[in-house]
N, C-alpha and C positions, 0 to 999 in steps of 0.2 A: 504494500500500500504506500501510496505518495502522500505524506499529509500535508496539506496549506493551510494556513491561517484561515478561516473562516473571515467574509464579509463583514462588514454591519450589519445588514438584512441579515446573515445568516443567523449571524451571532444573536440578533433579537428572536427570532424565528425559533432558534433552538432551548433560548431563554424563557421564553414566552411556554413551548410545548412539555417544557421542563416543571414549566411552574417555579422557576428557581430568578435569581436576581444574581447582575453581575458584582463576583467577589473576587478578590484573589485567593487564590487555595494555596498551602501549603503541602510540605509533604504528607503531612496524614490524609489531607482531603482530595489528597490526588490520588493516595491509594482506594480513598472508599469508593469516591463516583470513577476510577479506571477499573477497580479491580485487577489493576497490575502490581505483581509486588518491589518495592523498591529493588532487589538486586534486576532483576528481570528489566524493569525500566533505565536499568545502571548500563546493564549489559546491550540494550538496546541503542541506548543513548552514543555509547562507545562502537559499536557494530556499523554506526552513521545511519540508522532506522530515523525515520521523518518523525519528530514528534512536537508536540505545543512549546512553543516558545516560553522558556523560560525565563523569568523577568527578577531581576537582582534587588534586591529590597535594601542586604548590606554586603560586609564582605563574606558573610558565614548564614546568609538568610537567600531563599528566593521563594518565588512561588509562580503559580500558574492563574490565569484567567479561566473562569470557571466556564466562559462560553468556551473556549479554545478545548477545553476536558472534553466537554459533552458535546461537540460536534466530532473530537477524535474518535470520543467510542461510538455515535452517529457513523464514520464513515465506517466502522473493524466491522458492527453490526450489518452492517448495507453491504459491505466488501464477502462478508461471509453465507449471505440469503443467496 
């Protein structure tokens, strides 16, 4: 799978079908709505697998956009049917 940043539109769209509001998620909340486990995402990440942009908060902090989560598992689900 290729993953891109989701739109605007998409990112409301997914937001919206989610029932969810845009946050930034941490590592724990990247685990619950991916259900991917950190090494697995470690090992991804390092393999050069497409994944959500990770956004730096400090030098030992980051997290993710919660639209950018749930359109990634939006495409693994769609990629899989």
């Amino acid at each position: 799978m290729s993953y891109k940043e989701p739109t605007q539109a998409q990112r409301s769209k997914i937001l919206a079908a989610s029932n969810e509001k845009e946050a930034l998620c941490q590592e724990k909340e990247r685990r619950e709505i991916t259900k991917v486990s950190s090494p697995t995402w470690w090992r991804w990440s390092h393999q050069g697998k497409s994944l959500p942009t990770k956004i730096k908060l400090s030098s030992n902090r980051s997290a993710w956009r919660k639209s950018s989560l749930l359109w990634f598992i939006h495409l693994l689900e769609t990629q899989a049917s």
